[in-house]
C-alpha positions as CSV (number, residue, x, y, z in Angstrom):
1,X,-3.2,-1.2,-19.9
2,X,-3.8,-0.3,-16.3
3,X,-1.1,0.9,-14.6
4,X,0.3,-0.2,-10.9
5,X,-1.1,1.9,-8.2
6,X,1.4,3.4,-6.1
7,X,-0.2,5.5,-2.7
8,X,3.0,7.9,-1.1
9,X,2.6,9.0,2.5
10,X,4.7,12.0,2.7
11,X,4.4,15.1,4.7
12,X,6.7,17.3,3.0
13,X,4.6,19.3,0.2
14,X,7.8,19.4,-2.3
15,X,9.0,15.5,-2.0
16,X,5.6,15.0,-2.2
17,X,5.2,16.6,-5.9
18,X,8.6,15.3,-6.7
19,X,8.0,11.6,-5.8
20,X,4.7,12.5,-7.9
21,X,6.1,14.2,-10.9
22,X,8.7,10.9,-11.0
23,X,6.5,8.4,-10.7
24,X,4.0,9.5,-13.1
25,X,6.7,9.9,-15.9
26,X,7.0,6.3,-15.6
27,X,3.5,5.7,-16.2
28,X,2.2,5.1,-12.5
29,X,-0.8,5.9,-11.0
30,X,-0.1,8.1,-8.1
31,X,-2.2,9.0,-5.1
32,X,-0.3,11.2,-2.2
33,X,-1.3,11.5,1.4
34,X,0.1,14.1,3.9
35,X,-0.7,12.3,6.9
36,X,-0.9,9.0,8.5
37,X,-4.3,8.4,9.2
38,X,-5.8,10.1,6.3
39,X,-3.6,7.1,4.5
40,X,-5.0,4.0,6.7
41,X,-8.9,5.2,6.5
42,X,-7.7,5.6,2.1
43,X,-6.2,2.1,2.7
44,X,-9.0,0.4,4.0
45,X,-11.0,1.5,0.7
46,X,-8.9,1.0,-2.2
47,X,-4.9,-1.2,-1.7
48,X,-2.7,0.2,-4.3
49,X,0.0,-1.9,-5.8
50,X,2.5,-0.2,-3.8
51,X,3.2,1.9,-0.7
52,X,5.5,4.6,0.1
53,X,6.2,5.1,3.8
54,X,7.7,8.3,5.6
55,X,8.2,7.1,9.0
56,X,7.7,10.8,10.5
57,X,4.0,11.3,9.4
58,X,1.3,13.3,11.6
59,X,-1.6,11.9,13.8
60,X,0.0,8.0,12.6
61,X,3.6,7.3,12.5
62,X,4.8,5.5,9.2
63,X,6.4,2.7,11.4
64,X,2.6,2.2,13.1
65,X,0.9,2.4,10.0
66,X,3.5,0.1,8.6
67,X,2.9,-2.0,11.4
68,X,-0.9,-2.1,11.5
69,X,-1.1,-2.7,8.0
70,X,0.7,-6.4,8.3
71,X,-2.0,-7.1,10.9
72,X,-4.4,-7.2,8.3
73,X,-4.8,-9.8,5.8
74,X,-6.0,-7.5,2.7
75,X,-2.8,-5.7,3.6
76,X,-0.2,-8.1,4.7
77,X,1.4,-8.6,1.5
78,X,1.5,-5.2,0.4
79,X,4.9,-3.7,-0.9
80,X,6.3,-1.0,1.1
81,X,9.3,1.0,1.1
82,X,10.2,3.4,3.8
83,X,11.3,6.8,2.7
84,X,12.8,8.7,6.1
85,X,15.8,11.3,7.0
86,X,16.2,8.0,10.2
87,X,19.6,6.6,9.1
88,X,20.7,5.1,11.8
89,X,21.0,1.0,12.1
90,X,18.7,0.9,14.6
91,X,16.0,2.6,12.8
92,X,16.8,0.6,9.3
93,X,16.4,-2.2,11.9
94,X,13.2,-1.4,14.1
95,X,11.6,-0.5,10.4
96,X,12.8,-3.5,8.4
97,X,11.4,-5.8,11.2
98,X,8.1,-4.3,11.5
99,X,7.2,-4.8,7.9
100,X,8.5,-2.5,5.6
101,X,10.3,-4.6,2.6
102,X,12.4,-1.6,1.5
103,X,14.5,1.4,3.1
104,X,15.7,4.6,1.5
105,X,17.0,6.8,3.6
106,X,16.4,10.5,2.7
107,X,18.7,12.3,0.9
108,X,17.9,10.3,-1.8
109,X,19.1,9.9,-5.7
110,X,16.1,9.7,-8.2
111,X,17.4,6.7,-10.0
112,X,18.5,4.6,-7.3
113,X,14.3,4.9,-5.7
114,X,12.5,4.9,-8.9
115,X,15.0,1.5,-9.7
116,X,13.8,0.0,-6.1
117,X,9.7,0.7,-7.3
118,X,10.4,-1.1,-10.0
119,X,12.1,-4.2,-8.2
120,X,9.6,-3.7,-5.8
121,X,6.8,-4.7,-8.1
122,X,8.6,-7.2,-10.1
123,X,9.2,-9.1,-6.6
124,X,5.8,-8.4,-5.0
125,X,3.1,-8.9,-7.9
126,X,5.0,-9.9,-11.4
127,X,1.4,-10.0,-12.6
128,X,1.2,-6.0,-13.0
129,X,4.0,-5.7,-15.0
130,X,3.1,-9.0,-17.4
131,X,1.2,-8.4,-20.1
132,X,-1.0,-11.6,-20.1
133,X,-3.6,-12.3,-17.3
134,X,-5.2,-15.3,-17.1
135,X,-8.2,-16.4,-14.7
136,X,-10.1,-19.3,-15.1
137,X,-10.9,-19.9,-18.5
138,X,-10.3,-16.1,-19.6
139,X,-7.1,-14.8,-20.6
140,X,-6.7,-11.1,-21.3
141,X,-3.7,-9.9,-23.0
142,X,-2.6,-6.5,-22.9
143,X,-0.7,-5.6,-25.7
144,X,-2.6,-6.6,-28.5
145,X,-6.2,-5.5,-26.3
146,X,-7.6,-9.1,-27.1
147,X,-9.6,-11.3,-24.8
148,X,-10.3,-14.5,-25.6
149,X,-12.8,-17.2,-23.4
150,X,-11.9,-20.8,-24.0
151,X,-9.8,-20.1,-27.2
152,X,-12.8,-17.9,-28.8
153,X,-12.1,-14.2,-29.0
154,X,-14.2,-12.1,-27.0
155,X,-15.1,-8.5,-28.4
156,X,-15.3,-5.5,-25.6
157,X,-15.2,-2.3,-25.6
158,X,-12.4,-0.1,-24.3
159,X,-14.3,0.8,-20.7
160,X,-15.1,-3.2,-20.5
161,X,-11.7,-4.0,-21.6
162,X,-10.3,-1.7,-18.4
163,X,-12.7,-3.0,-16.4
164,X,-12.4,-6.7,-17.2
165,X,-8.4,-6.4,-16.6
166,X,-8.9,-4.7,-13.2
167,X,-10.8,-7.3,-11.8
168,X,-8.7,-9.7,-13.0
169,X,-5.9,-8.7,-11.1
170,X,-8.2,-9.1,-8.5
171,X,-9.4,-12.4,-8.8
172,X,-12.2,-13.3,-5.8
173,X,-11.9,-9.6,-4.2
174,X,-14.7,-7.7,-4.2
175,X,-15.6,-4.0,-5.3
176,X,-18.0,-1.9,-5.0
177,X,-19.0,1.0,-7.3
178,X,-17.2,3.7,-6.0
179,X,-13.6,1.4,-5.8
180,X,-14.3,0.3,-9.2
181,X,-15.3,4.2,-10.6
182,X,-11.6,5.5,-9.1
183,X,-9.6,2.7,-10.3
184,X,-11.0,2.2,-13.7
185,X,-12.5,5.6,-14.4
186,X,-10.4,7.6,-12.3
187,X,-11.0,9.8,-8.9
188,X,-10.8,13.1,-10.9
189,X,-14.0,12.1,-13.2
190,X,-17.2,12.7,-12.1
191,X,-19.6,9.2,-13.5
192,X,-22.6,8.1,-11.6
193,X,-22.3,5.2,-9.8
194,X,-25.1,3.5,-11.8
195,X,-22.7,3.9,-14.8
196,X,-21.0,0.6,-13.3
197,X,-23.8,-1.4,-13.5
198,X,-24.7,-0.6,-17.1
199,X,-20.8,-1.3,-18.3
200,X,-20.8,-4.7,-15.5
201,X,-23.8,-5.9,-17.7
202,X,-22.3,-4.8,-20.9
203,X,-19.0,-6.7,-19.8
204,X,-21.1,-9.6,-18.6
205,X,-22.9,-10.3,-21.0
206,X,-19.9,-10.4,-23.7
207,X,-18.2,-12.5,-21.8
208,X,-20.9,-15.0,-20.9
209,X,-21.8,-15.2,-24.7
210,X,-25.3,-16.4,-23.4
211,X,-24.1,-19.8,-22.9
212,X,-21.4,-20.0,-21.0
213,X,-21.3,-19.9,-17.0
214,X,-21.7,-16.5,-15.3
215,X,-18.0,-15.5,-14.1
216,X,-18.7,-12.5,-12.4
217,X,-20.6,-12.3,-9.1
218,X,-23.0,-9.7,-7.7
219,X,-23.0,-9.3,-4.3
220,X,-25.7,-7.8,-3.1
221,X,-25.0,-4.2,-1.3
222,X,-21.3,-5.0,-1.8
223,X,-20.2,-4.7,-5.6
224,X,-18.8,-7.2,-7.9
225,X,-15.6,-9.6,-7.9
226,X,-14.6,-12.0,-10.7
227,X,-15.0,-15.6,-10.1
228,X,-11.4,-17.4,-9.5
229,X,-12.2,-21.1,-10.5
């Protein structure tokens, strides 16, 4: 199972390995950025599940970020909570209204943020946290690590399997190599980006069976991207 991607944009070196120690515990992939552009130019190559927003970032405020980031459709919809010592009305207000879906104001209990993640992504994208994906005529179930194409089991290695599932969250979008090495590899393993093409064939041609129409799509100096119909 892939875990949700979560991306924190915090300044403050100890939150930031806190909000990381927390988050992985609970099985999330976690990705932390010190300072607001460093986050949007990360953004603009690889959306994570769900953002977390301190709203007193250098070079980019959180509340511009926040604010760019609904001005851009591959970003509009994603989940973000505001994490920031502003506890006045006014700032719960100004932040509330420029996008973010969430506030915690800082001090913060453990339980009470890692509880708003969670409703966070239940609201946002129930598909991360369901165990059964299902795009055209392919379904992909976590649990028991089965994928079946029009009711006939589908055998793929574990690399496939992970690879299959993340593009499947992603019906239509496009990746190219280097998004698909760091969210299905990982950003701290070092694999040529060739590698992709030998396990895209590999998953390809499982799926396919030979006989059945192609469902993934090369795009040509771009990546790959799962067909939605």
């Amino acid at each position: 199972m892939i875990a949700p991607r979560i991306m924190v944009v915090e300044d403050e070196e100890p939150l930031g390995v806190l909000l990381r120690y927390n988050l992985e515990s609970e099985g999330y992939q976690v990705e932390v950025v010190t300072r607001g552009d460093e986050a949007e130019i990360r953004l603009q190559e690889n959306v994570p599940d769900l953002l977390v927003l301190d709203w007193m970032v250098p070079a980019v405020s959180g509340i511009e970020l926040c604010r760019r980031l609904r001005m851009r459709p591959e970003t509009e919809r994603l989940p973000i909570i505001m994490l920031t010592a502003r506890g006045e009305e006014s700032d719960r207000v100004r932040g509330l209204s420029t996008g973010a879906d969430d506030y915690l104001v800082k001090p913060f209990s453990t339980p009470e943020f890692m509880a708003r993640i969670k409703a966070l992504l239940r609201r946002a994208k129930p598909e991360v946290l369901s165990s059964v994906l299902k795009v055209g005529d392919i379904v992909l179930d976590r649990e028991s690590h089965r994928v079946y194409r029009k009711k006939s089991e589908i055998r793929l290695g574990p690399t496939e399997f992970r690879l299959l599932e993340f593009m499947m969250r992603h019906p239509g979008r496009v990746f190219s190599r280097s998004q698909l090495l760091d969210n299905v590899w990982g950003e701290t393993i070092y694999i040529d980006e060739r590698t992709v093409d030998v396990h895209v064939g590999r998953l390809r041609k499982a799926v396919n069976n030979g006989r059945m129409p192609d469902v993934i799509r090369t795009i040509r100096g771009a990546g790959y991207a799962i067909r939605e119909d």
